[in-house]
C-alpha beads as a LAMMPS data file, in Angstrom:
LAMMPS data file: protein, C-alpha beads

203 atoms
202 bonds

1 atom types
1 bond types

-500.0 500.0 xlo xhi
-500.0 500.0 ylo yhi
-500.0 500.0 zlo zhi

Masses

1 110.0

Atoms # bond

1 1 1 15.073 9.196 -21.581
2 1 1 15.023 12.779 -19.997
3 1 1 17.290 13.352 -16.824
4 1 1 14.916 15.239 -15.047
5 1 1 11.239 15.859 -14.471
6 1 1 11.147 19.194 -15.786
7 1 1 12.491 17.940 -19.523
8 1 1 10.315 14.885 -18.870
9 1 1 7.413 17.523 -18.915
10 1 1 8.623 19.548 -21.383
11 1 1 8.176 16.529 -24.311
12 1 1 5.037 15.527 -23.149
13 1 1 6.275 12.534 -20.921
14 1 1 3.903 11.755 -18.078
15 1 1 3.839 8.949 -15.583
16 1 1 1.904 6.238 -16.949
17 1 1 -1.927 4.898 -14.426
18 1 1 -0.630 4.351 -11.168
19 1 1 2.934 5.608 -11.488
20 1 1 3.875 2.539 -13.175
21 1 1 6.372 4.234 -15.578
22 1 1 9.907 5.848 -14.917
23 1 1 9.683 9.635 -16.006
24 1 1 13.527 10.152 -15.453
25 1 1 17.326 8.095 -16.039
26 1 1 17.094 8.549 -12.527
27 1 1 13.863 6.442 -11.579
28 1 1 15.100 3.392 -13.564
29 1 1 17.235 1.773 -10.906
30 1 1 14.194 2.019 -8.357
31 1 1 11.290 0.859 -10.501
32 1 1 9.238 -2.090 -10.233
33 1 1 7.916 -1.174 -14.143
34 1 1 9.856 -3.861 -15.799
35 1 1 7.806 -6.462 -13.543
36 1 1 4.398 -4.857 -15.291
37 1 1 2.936 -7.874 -17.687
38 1 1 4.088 -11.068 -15.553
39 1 1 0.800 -11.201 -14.047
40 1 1 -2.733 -10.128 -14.907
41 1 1 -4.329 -7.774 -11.639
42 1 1 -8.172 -7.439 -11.882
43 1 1 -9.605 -4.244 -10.653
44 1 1 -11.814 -4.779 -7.715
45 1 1 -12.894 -0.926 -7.974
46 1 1 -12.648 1.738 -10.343
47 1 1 -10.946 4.883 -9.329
48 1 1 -8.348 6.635 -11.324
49 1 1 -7.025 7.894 -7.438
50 1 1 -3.326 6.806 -6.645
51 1 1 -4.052 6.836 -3.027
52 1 1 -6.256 5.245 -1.096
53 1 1 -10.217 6.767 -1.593
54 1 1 -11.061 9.255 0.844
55 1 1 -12.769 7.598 3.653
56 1 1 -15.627 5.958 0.779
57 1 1 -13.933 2.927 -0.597
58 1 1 -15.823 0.399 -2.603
59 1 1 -13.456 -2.541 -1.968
60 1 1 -10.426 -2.703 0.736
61 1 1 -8.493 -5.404 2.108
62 1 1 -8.821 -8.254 0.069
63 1 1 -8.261 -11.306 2.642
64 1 1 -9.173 -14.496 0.837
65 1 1 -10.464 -15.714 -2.840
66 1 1 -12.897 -18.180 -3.833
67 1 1 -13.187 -19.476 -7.564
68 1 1 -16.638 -21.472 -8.173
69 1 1 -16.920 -22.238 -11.684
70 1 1 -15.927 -19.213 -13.722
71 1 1 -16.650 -16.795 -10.986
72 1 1 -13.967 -15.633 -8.659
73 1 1 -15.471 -14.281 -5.030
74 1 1 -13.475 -12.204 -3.078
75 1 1 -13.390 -11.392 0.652
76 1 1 -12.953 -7.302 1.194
77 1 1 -12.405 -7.344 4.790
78 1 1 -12.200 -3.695 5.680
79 1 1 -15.443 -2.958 3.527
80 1 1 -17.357 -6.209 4.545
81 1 1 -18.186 -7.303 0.745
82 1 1 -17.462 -10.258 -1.345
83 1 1 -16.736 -8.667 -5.094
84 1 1 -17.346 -10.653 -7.647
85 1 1 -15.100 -11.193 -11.074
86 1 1 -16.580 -13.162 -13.917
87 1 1 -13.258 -14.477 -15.537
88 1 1 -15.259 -15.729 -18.724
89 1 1 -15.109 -11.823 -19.920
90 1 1 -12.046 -10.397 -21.286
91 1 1 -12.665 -7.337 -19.006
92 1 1 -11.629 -8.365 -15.779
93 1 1 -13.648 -6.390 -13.305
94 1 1 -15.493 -6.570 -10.581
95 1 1 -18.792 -6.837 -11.976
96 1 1 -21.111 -6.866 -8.558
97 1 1 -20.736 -7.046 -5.509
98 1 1 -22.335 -8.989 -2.425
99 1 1 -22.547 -7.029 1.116
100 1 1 -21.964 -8.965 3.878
101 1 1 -24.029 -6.684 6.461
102 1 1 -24.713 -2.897 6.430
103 1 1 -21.986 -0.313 5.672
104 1 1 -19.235 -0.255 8.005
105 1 1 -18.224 2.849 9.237
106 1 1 -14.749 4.537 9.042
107 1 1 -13.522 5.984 12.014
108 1 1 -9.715 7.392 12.551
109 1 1 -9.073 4.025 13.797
110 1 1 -10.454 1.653 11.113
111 1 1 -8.578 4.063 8.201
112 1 1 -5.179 4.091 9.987
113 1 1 -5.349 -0.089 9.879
114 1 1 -6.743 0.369 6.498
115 1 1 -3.755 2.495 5.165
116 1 1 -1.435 -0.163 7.379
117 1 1 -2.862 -2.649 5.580
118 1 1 -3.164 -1.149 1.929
119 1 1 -0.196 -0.790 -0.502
120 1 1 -1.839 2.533 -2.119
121 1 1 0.559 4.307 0.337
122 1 1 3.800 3.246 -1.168
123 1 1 4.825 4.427 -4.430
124 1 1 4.047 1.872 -7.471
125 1 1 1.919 0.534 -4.998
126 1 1 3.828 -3.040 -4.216
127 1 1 4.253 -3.460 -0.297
128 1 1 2.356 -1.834 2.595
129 1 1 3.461 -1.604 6.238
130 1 1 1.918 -4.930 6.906
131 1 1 4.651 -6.340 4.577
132 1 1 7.178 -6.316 7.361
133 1 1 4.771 -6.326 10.170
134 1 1 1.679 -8.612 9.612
135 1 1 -0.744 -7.833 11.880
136 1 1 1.148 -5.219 13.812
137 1 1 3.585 -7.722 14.472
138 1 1 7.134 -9.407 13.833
139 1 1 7.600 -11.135 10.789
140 1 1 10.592 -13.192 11.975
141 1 1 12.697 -11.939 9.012
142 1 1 15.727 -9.307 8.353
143 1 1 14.530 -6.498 6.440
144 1 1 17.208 -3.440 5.467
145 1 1 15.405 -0.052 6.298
146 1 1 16.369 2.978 4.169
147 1 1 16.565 5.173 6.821
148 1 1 20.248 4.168 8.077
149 1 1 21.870 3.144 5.044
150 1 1 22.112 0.116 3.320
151 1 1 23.365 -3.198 3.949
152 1 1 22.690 -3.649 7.564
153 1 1 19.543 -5.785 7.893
154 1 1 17.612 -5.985 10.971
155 1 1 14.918 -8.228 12.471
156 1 1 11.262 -6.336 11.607
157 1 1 9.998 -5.872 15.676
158 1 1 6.021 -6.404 17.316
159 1 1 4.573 -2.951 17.255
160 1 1 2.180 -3.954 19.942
161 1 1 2.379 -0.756 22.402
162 1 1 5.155 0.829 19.841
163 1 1 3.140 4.135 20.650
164 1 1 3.332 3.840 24.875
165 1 1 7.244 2.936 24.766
166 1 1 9.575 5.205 23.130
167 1 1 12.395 5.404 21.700
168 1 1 11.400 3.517 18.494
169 1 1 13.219 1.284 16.080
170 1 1 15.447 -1.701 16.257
171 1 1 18.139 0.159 17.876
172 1 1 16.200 3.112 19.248
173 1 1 17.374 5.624 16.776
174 1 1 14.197 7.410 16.621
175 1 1 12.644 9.520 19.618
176 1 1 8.981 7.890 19.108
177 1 1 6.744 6.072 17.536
178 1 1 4.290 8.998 15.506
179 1 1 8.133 10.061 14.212
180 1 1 9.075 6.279 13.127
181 1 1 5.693 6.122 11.352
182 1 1 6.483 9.638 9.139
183 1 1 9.826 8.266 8.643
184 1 1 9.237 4.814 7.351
185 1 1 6.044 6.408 4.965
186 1 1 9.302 8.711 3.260
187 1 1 11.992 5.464 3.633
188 1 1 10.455 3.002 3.128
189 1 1 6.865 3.679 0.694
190 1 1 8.910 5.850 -0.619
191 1 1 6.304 8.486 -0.217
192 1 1 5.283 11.997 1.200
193 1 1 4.119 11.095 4.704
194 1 1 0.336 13.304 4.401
195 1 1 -0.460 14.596 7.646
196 1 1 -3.958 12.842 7.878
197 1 1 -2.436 9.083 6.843
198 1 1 0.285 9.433 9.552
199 1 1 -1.972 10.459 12.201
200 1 1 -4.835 7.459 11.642
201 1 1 -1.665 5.164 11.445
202 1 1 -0.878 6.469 14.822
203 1 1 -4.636 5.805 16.128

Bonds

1 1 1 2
2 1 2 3
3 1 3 4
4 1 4 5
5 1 5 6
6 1 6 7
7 1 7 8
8 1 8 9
9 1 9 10
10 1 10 11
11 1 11 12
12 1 12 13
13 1 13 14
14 1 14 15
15 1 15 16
16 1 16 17
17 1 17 18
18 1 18 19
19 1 19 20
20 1 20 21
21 1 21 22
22 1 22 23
23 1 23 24
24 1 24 25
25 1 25 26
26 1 26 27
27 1 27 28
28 1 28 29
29 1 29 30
30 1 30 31
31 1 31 32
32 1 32 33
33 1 33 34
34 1 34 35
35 1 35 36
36 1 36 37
37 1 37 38
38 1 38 39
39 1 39 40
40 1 40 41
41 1 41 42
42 1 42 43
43 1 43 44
44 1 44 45
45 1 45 46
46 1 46 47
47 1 47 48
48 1 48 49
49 1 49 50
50 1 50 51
51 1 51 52
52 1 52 53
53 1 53 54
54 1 54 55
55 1 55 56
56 1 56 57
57 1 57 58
58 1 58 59
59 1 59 60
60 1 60 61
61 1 61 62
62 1 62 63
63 1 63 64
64 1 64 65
65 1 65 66
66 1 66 67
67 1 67 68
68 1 68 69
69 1 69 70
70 1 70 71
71 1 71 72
72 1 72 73
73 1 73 74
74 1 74 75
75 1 75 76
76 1 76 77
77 1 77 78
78 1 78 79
79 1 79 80
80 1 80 81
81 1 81 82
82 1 82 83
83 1 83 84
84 1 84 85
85 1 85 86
86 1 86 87
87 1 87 88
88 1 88 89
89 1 89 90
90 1 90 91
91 1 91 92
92 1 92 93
93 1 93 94
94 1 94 95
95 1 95 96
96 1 96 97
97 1 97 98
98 1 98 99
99 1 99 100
100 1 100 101
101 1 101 102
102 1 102 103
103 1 103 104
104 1 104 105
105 1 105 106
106 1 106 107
107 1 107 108
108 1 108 109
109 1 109 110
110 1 110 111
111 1 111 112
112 1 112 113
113 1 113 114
114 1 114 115
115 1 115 116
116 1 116 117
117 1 117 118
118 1 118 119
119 1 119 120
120 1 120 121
121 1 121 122
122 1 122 123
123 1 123 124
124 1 124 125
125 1 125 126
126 1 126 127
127 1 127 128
128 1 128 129
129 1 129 130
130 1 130 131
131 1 131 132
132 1 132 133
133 1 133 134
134 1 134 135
135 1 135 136
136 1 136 137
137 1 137 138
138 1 138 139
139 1 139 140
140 1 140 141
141 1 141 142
142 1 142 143
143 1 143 144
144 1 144 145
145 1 145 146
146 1 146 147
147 1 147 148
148 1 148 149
149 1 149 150
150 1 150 151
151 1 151 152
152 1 152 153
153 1 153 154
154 1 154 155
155 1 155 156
156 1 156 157
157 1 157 158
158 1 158 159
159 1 159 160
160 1 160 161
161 1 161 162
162 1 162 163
163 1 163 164
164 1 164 165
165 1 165 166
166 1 166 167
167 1 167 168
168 1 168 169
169 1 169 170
170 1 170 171
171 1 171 172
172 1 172 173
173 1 173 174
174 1 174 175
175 1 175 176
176 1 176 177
177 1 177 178
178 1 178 179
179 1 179 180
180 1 180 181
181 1 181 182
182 1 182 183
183 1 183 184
184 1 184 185
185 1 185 186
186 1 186 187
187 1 187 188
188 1 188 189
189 1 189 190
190 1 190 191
191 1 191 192
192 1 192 193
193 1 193 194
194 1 194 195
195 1 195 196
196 1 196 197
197 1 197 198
198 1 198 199
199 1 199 200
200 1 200 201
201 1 201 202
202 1 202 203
């Protein structure tokens, strides 16, 4: 395996659909890869994006699942649809979709709690900031943040009026809340905080 992502792209090596491969020695102890194949994921849209669409998404925020026979119905909260998988096929898509009333519209507001809500932010895509704070709230478990070290677990807090009452964080380590929110995208999604995402968080 190359050391570094400038060999990696010297052979050839790419990261596999949805960063789901190491590219480096280095990636290996933080990928999820090796957990690829216990379960089968079906596609409720296609898009090749790693991110969440821009501001047009087909399906978000899959909140409950129906199976009726061999069709599974889905509830897409944020998009206000119910796609639908036919598990007979081998292809498992969603093959149509049912609207539940016109197109909802996506303000600042409604794509900040989508991007709360969706793992696309994180890298490898496997928890969202909802993980630790369902609903905007406390979770009532310890959680170790990245962002002061490791092995000093804390209780995840309510981020109801996070944004009126700085400082931020368990301990009040960080001066407010649109600063906690570009830290945690980097510390703990373990991605590059886009200007656009943090700010419709912050709505």
């Amino acid at each position: 395996m190359p050391a570094t992502k400038e060999e990696a792209q010297k052979i050839g090596r790419e990261r596999g659909r949805n960063g789901a491969t190491s590219l480096t020695a280095t990636d290996v102890p933080n990928d999820l890869a090796f957990l690829r194949g216990l379960q089968r994921r079906v596609r409720l849209y296609d898009s090749e994006q790693w991110r969440l669409p821009e501001l047009d998404p087909t399906v978000n925020g899959p909140r409950g699942l129906a199976v009726v026979g061999s069709k599974a119905f889905v509830a897409a909260y944020f998009t206000d649809n119910l796609p639908v998988v036919d598990l007979k096929l081998k292809k498992h898509t969603a093959g149509s979709s049912i609207a539940l009333g016109p197109k909802p519209k996506i303000d600042v507001q409604r794509r900040g709690e989508m991007l709360f809500n969706d793992a696309t932010l994180c890298h490898q895509h496997w928890q969202s900031c909802a993980t630790c704070h369902p609903d905007a709230r406390m979770d009532a478990l310890n959680w170790d943040i990245l962002n002061d070290g490791l092995g000093n677990p804390k209780n995840a807090r309510s981020m109801l009026l996070a944004h009126k009452t700085p400082p931020s964080m368990s301990v009040g380590d960080i001066a407010n809340a649109e600063a906690a929110v570009r830290n945690q995208i980097s510390h703990q999604l373990f991605s590059i905080p886009h200007r656009e995402d943090a700010a419709a968080i912050d709505a």
